[in-house]
N, C-alpha and C positions, 0 to 999 in steps of 0.2 A: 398578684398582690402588689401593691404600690406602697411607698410608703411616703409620707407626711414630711413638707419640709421643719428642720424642729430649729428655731432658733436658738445659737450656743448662748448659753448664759455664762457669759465672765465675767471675772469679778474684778469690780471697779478698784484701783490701786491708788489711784489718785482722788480719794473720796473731796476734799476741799474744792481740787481744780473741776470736778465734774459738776458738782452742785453750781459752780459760779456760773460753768459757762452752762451749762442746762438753763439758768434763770435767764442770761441773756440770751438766748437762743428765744426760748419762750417768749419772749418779751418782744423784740423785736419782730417775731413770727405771729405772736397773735396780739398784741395791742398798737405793732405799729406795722402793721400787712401792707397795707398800701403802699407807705410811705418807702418801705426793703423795695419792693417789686417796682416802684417807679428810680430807682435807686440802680437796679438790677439791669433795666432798661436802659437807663441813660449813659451804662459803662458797656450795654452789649453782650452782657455776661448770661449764660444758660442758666437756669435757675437752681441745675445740677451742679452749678461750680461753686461748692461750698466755700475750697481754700481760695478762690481767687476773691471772692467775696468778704471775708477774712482778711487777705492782704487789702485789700483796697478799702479796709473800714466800713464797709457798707450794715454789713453788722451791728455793729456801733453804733452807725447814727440814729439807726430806726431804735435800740436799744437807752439813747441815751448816756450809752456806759464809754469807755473805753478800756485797752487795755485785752482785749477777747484774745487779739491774733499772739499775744503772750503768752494767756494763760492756754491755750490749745496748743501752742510749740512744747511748754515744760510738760503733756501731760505724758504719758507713757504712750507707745502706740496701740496697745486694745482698747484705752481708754478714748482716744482720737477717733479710732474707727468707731467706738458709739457714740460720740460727740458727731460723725459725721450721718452715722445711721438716721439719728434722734434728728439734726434737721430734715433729710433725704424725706423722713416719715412727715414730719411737719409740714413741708412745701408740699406734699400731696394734701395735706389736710386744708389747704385752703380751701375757702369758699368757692365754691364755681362760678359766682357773677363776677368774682376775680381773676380767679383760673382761666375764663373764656375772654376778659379785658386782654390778658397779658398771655394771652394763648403761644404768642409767637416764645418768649422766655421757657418754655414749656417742649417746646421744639424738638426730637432729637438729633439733628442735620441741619 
């Protein structure tokens, strides 16, 4: 008998700060893909390095917003870890004529 991995559902505490940065997360991850991942490249950054991505605004630009790597410090930290989840899921959801461009960002070593 095996069982199934279940993901924990916790409950978000910080509902304002989630919502904001869920939207620039979104944003910058699907209307401005390219332009993160050419972003990602030019600082050398693994495409897994969410908070380094974060401090160095790259975030932001693709998003147009500022202000992210703020609201992700005040959020609590199981709110963080799904703020960090929800990109981790996204950056797999690229497209693969992208994913295959910037294969190296995708690296694990």
């Amino acid at each position: 008998m095996t069982m199934k991995f279940e993901q924990a559902n916790l409950p978000v505490l910080d509902e304002q700060g989630v919502t904001a940065l869920r939207s620039m997360i979104e944003t910058a991850l699907d209307a401005q893909t390219e332009k993160f991942l050419d972003s990602m490249q030019h600082f050398g950054l693994n495409i897994r390095e969410f908070e380094k991505a974060l401090q160095k605004g790259l975030l932001e630009r693709a998003a147009g917003v500022s202000g992210m790597a703020v609201v992700y410090a005040k959020l609590p930290m199981s709110d963080q870890a799904q703020m960090r989840e929800l990109y981790l899921t996204k950056v797999e959801d690229i497209a693969g004529d992208l994913r295959e461009k910037y294969k190296k960002l995708y690296r694990y070593a």
